[in-house]
C-alpha positions as CSV (number, residue, x, y, z in Angstrom):
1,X,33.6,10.0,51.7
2,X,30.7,7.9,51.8
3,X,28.6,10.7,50.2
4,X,30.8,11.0,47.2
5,X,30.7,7.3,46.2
6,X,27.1,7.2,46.6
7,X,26.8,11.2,44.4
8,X,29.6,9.2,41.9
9,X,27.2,6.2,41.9
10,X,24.1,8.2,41.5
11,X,25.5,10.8,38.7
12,X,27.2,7.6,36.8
13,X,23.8,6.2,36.6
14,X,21.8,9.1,35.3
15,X,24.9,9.7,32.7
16,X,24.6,6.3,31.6
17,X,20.6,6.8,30.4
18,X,21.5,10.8,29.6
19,X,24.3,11.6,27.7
20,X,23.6,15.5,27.6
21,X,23.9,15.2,31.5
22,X,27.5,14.8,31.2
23,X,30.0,17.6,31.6
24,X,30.1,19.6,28.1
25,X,33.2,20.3,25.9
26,X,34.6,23.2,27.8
27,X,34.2,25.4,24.1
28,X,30.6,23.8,23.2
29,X,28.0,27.1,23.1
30,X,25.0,26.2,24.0
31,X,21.4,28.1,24.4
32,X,19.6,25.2,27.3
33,X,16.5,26.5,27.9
34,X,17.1,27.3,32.1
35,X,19.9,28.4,33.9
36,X,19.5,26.2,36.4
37,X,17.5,23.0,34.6
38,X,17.0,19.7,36.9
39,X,18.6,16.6,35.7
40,X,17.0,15.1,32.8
41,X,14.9,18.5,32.5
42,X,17.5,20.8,30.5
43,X,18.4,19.5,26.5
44,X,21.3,21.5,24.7
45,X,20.2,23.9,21.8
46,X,20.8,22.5,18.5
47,X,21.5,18.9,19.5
48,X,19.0,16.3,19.0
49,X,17.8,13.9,21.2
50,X,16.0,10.1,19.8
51,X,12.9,10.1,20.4
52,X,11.9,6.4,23.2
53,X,9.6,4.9,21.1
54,X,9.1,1.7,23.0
55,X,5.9,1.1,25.2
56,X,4.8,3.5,27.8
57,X,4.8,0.4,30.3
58,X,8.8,-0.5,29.1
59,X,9.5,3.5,29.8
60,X,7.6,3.3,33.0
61,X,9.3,0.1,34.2
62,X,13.5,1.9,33.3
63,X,12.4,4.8,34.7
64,X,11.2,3.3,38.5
65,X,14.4,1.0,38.0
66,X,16.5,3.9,38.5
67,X,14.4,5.9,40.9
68,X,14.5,2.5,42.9
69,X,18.2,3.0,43.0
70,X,18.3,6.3,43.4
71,X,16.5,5.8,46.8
72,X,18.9,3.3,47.9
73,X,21.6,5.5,47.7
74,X,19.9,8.8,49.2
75,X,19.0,5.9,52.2
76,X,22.6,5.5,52.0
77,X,23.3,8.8,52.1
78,X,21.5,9.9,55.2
79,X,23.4,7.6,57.5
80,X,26.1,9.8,56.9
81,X,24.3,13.2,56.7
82,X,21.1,15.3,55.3
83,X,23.5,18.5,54.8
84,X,26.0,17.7,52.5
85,X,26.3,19.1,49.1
86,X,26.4,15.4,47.8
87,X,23.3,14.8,49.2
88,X,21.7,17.1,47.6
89,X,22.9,16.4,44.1
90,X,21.6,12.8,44.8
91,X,18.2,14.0,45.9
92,X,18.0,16.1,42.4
93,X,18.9,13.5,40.5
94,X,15.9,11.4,41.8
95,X,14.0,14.5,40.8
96,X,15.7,14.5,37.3
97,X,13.9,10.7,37.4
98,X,10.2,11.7,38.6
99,X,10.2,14.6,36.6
100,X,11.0,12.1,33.7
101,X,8.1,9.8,35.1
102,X,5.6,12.7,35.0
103,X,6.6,13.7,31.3
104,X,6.1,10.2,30.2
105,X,2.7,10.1,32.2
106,X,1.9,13.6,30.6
107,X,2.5,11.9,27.2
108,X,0.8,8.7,27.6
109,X,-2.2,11.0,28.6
110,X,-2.0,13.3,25.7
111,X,-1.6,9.7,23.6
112,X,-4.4,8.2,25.0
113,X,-6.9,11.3,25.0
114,X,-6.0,11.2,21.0
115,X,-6.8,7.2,21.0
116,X,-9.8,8.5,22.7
117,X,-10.6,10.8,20.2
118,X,-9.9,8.7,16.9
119,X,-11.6,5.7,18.1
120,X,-15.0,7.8,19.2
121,X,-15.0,9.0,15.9
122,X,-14.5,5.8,14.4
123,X,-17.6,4.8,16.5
124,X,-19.6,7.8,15.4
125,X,-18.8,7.3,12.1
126,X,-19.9,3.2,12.3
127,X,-23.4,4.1,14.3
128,X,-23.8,6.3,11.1
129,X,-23.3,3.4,8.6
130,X,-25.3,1.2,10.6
131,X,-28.2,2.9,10.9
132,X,-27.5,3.5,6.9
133,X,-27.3,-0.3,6.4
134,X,-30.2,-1.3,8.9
135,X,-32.3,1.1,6.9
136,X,-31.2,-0.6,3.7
137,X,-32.1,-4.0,5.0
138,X,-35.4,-2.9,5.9
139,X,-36.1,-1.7,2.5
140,X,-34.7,-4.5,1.2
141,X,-37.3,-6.6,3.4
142,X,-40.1,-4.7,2.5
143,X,-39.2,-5.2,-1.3
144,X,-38.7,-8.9,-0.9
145,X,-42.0,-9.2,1.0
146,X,-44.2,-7.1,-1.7
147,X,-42.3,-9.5,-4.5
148,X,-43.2,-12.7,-2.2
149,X,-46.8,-11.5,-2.3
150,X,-46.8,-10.9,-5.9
151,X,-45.0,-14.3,-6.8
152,X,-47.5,-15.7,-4.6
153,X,-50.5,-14.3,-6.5
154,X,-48.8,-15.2,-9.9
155,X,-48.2,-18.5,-8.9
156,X,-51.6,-19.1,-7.5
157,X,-53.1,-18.0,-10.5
158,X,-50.8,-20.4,-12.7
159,X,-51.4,-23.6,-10.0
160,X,-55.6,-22.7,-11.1
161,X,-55.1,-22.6,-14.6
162,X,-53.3,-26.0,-14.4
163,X,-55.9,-27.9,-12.0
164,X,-58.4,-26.5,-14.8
165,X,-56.0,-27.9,-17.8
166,X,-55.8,-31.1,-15.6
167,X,-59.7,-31.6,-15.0
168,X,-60.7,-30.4,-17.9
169,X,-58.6,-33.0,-19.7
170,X,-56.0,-33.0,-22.8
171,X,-57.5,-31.7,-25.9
172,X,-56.2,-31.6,-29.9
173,X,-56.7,-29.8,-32.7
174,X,-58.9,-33.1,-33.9
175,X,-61.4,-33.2,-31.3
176,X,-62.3,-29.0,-31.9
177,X,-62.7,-30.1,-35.5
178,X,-65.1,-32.7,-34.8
179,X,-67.3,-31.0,-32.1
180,X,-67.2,-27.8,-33.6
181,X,-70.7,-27.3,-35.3
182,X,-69.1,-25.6,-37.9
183,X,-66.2,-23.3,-39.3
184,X,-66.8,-20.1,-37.4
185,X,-67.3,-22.0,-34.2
186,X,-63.7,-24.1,-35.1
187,X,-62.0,-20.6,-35.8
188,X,-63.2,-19.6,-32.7
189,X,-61.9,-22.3,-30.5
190,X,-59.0,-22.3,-31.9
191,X,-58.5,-19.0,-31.2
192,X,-59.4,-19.6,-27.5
193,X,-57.0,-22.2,-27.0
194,X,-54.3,-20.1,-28.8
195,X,-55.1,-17.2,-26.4
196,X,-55.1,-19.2,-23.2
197,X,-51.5,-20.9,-24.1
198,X,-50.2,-17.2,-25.0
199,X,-51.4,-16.1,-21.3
200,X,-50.2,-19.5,-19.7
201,X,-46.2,-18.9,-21.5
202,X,-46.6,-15.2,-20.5
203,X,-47.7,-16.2,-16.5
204,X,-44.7,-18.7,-16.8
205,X,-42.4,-16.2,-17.8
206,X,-43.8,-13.6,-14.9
207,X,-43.2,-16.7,-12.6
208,X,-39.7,-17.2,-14.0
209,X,-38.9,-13.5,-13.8
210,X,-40.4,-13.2,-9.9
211,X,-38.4,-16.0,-8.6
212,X,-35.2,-14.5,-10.2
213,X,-35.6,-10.8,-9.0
214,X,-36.7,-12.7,-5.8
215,X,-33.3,-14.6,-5.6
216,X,-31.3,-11.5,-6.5
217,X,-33.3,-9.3,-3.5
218,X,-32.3,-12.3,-1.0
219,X,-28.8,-12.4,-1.9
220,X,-28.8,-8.5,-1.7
221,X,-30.4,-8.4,1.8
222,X,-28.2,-11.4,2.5
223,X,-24.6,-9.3,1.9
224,X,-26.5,-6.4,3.3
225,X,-27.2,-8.4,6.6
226,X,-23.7,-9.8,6.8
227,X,-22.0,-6.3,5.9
228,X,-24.4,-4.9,9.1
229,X,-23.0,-7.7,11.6
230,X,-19.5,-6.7,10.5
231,X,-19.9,-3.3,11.5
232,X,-21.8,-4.1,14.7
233,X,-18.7,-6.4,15.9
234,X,-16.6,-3.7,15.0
235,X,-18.7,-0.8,16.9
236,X,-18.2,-3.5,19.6
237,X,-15.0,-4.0,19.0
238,X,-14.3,-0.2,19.1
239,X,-16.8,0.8,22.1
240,X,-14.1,-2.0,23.8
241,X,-11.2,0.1,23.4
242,X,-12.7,3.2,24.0
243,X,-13.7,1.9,27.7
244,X,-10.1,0.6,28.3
245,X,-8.5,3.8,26.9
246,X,-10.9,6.0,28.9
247,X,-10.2,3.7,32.4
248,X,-6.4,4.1,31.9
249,X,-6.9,7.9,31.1
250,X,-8.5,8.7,34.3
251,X,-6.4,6.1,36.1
252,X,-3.2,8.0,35.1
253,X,-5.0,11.5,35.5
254,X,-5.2,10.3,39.2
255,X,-1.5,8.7,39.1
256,X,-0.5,12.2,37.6
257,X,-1.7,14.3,40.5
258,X,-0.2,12.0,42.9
259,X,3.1,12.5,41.0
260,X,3.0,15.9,40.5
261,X,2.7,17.0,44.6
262,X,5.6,14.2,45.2
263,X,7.4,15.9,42.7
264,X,6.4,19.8,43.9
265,X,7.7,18.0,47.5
266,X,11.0,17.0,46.2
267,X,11.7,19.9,44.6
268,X,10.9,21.9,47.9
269,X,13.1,19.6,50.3
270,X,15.7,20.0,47.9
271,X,15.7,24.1,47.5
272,X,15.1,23.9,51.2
273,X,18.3,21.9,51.4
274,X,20.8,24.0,49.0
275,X,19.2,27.0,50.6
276,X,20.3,25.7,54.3
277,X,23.6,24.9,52.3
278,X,24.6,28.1,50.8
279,X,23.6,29.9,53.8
280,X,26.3,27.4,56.2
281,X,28.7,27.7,53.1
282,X,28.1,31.2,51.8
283,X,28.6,29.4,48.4
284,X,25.6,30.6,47.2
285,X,23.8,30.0,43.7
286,X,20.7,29.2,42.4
287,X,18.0,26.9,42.9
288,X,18.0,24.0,40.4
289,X,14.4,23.9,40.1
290,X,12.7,25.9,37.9
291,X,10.0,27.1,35.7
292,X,10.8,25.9,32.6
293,X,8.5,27.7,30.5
294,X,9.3,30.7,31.9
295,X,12.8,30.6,31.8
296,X,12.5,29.5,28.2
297,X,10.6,32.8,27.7
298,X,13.6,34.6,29.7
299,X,16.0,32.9,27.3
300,X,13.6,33.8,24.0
301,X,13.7,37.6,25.4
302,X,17.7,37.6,25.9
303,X,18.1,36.2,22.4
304,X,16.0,38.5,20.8
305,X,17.6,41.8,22.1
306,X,21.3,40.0,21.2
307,X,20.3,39.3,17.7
308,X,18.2,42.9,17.8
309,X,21.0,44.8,18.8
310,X,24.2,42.5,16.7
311,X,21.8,43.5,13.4
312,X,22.3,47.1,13.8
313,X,26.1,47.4,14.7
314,X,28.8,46.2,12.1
315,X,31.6,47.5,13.0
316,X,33.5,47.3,17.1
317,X,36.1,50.2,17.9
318,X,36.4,51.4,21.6
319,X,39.3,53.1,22.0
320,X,40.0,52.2,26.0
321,X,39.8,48.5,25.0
322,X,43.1,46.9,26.3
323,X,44.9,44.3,24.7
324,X,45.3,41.0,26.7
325,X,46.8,37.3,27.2
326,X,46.2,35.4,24.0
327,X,45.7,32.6,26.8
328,X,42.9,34.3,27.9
329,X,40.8,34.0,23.9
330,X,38.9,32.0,22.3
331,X,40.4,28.8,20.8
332,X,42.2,29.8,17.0
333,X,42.1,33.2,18.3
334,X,44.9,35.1,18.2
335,X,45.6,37.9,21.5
336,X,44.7,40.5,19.5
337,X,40.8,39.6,20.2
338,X,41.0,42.3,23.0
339,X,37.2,42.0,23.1
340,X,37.6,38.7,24.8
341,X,40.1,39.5,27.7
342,X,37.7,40.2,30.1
343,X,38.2,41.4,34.0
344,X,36.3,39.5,36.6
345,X,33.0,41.0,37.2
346,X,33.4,41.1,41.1
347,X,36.8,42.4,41.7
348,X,38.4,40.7,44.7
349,X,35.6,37.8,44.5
350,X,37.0,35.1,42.2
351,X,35.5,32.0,44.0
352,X,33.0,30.2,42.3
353,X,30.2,28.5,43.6
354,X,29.0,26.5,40.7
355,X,30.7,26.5,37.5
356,X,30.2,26.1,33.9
357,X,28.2,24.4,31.8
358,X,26.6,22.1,35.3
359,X,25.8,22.3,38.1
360,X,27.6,19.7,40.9
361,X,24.4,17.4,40.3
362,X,25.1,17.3,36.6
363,X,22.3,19.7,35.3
364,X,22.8,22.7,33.2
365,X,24.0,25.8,34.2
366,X,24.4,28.5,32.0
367,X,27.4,30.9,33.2
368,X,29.4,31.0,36.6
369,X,28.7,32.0,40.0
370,X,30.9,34.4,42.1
371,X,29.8,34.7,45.9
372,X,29.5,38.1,47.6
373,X,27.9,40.1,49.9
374,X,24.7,42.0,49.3
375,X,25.8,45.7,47.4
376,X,29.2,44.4,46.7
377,X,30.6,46.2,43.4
378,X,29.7,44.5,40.3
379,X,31.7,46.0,36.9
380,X,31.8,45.5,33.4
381,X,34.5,42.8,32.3
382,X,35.0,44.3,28.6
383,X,33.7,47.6,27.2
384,X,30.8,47.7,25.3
385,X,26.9,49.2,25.0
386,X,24.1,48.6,27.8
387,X,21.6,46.7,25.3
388,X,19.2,45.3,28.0
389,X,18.4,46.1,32.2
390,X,15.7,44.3,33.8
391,X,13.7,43.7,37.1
392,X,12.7,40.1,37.5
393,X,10.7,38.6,40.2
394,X,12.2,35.0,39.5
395,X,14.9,33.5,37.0
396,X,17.9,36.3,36.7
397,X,16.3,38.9,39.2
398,X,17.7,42.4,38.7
399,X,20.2,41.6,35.6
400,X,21.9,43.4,32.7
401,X,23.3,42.5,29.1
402,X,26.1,44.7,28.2
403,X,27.3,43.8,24.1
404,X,30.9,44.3,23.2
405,X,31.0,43.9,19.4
406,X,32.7,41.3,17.5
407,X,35.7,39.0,17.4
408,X,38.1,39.0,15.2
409,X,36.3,36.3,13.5
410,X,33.1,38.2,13.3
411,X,31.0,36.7,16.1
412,X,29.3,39.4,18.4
413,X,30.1,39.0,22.0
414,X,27.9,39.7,24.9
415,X,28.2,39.4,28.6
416,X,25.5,39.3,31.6
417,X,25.6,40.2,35.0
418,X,22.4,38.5,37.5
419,X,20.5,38.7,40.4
420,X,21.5,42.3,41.4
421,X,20.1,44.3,44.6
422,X,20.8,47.6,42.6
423,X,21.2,48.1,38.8
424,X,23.3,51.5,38.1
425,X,23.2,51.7,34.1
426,X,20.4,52.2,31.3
427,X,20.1,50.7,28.3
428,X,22.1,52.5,26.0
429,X,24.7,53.6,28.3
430,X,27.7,53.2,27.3
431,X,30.5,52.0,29.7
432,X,34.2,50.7,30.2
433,X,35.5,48.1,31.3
434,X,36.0,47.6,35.2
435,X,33.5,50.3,35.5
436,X,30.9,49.7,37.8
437,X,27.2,49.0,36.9
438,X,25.5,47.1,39.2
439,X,25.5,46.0,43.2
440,X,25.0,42.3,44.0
441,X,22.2,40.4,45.5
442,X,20.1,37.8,45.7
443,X,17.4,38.9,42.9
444,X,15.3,36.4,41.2
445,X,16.0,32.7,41.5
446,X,18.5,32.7,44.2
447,X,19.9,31.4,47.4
448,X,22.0,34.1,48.4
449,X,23.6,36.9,47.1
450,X,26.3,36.3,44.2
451,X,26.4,37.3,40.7
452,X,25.6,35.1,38.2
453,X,28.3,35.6,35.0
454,X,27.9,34.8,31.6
455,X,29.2,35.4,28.0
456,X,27.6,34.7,25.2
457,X,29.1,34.4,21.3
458,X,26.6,34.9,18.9
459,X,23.9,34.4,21.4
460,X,24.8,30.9,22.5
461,X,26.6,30.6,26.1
462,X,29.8,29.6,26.1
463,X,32.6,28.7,29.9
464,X,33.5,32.0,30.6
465,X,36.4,30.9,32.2
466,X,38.1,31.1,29.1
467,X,38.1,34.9,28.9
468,X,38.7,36.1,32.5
469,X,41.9,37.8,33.8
């Protein structure tokens, strides 16, 4: 009893923070990426989920909240006992939380490698334009000092001509007249003087126009110096960020490691559990914890030949197809959908061992599981075409896809049979139903032999429950 409080606790908790964890409407189709997804690991096809936009730090800090929790009640837990399905569920649920953890790590690395990235271009690009601008100032220098030298030699020139003016004393036009000898020598002064007052305005003007190109070069260099000093803080500035970005990188590349073999060791106590479970119980299934990857690739395949195969047949008419309990059909359809009234695929084996659309820890699962012996008979539930037979090494094992045609509302309808120690059909065989096409087993991703049940409507998975007599 204890066990069930503390599974209720636990599964309320993860609900509360994941509302796709929660049992599905008992007619929802969905296409979840893995049979048997973790908590928190498996999203429903076609329903869209907001995207945590708050700090990685605010993420990180909910997330060990509820893994905090989650320990207390596994602690809990084993007072009473390791063996319990409940215990189990609660132990997956913690793993439904680190494998949360290690997403958001995976993120925050992927985010931080782009920081990274942006700012050491940024930085590249600065070094550039300072080098440009450090070049420019040195120009700019260079220019300044040649017109420093020149304004120099200008205005040494003009400080001589005045100290001669000033020695020489203040002439007029009067005195030439009177100590010129006579006309030609007057003319000829006169002349002088005009010359050497032409070339004094002109060197005053040369001074005038130094000192203001002179100005304008310092004011130049002056805006070029302070635009330089800008970007040096910044590279500074930026070089800064890079550091810190590149310390918490490889800080949590180390805390990802570290999470990723607690999380490979959870996953393995836990399969190691259910496994020792099933094998007490004989209510076998499969193991929660997957490759997601490649059972989304499993799941791409399966849709592919569904869709492949509904393309090419528009029309369903097998004459051996019985009519059954309207009960038994798809909601606002009527009995005479005799494609949906469906036989159970083990006869005599109606016991499930983990239902549709989760799994007793709250995670996805895709169709039903019936218990059985290893070679027990496995049959078709409806007529229909053999449209895909394969051998897996993990995920469904030795399975088969068998489509039945349409509905009366023109959705095709398609059922598979999984983890099979014996498949007795090809693919385009075509066969009736309760006729036998496969042995059970324990095939693929599996803690025991059962077969694995599912029907799908238009490619999406739907309780299968619905259409079993």
């Amino acid at each position: 009893m204890m066990c069930m409080v503390l599974l209720a606790a636990g599964i309320s908790a993860y609900a509360a923070d994941n509302p796709l964890a929660g049992d599905l409407p008992l007619d929802n189709s969905t296409t979840a990426a893995g049979e048997g997804t973790t908590a928190s690991q498996g999203t429903t096809s076609g329903e869209t989920t907001t995207q945590d936009t708050r700090p990685f730090e605010e993420q990180l800090s909910d997330i060990r909240t509820h893994i905090a929790e989650m320990d207390k009640l596994i602690a809990e837990a084993e007072k009473e006992s390791k063996g319990t399905l409940e215990y189990i569920d609660l132990i997956d649920n913690r793993i439904g939380y680190l494998n949360e953890e290690l997403t958001l790590y995976e993120n925050e690395i992927v985010s931080l490698q782009e920081k990274i990235d942006t700012y050491q271009t940024r930085i590249d690009e600065n070094t550039k334009e300072i080098e440009k601008v450090e070049k420019e100032v040195s120009s700019a220098e260079a220019q300044i000092s040649q017109l420093q030298e020149q304004f120099s030699a200008t205005y040494e020139l003009f400080s001589a001509r005045a100290r001669a003016m000033y020695i020489s004393g203040d002439f007029s036009i009067l005195s030439l007249l009177f100590t010129s000898g006579d006309l030609a020598t007057l003319l000829t002064r006169l002349e002088m003087v005009s010359e050497v007052a032409t070339s004094d305005a002109d060197l005053m003007q040369q001074i005038e126009n130094q000192t203001d190109e002179l100005i304008l070069k310092q004011d130049g260099l002056a805006q070029k110096e302070a635009q330089l000093q800008q970007k040096k803080d910044q590279l500074s500035s930026d070089q800064a960020v890079l550091r810190n970005a590149q310390n918490s990188l490889t800080s949590n590349q180390s805390t990802l490691a570290l999470k990723k073999a607690q999380l490979a060791d959870e996953r393995a106590m836990s399969d190691q559990l259910l496994y020792e479970y099933t094998s007490k119980t004989q209510m076998y299934t499969e193991y929660r914890n997957i490759d997601e990857e490649a059972e989304a690739s499993v799941q791409a395949d399966i849709e592919a030949v569904i869709n492949g195969f509904d393309r090419e047949v528009t029309t369903y008419d097998y004459d051996d197809v019985e009519i059954g309990d309207g009960d038994n059909g798809y909601h606002n359809v009527s009995g005479t959908n005799a494609v949906l009234n469906m036989t159970y695929p083990v006869p005599g084996h109606t016991k499930v061992s983990a239902g549709f659309p989760n799994y007793s820890d709250g995670s996805y699962h895709g169709g039903i599981d019936f218990p059985c012996a290893t070679g027990t008979t496995v049959v078709a539930a409806q007529s229909g075409t053999v449209i895909d037979v394969k051998r897996l090494t993990d995920s469904y094992g030795y399975y088969i896809i068998i489509y039945h045609g349409k509905d009366a509302n023109g959705r095709s309808v398609a059922t598979l049979y999984a983890h099979n120690s014996s498949l007795l059909v090809s693919v385009g065989d075509v066969v009736s139903k309760g006729e036998t096409i496969a042995r059970s087993g324990s095939t693929g991703n599996s803690t025991g032999p059962h077969c694995h049940f599912e029907v799908r409507i238009n490619g999406s998975r739907v309780n299968p429950t619905y259409y079993l007599s």
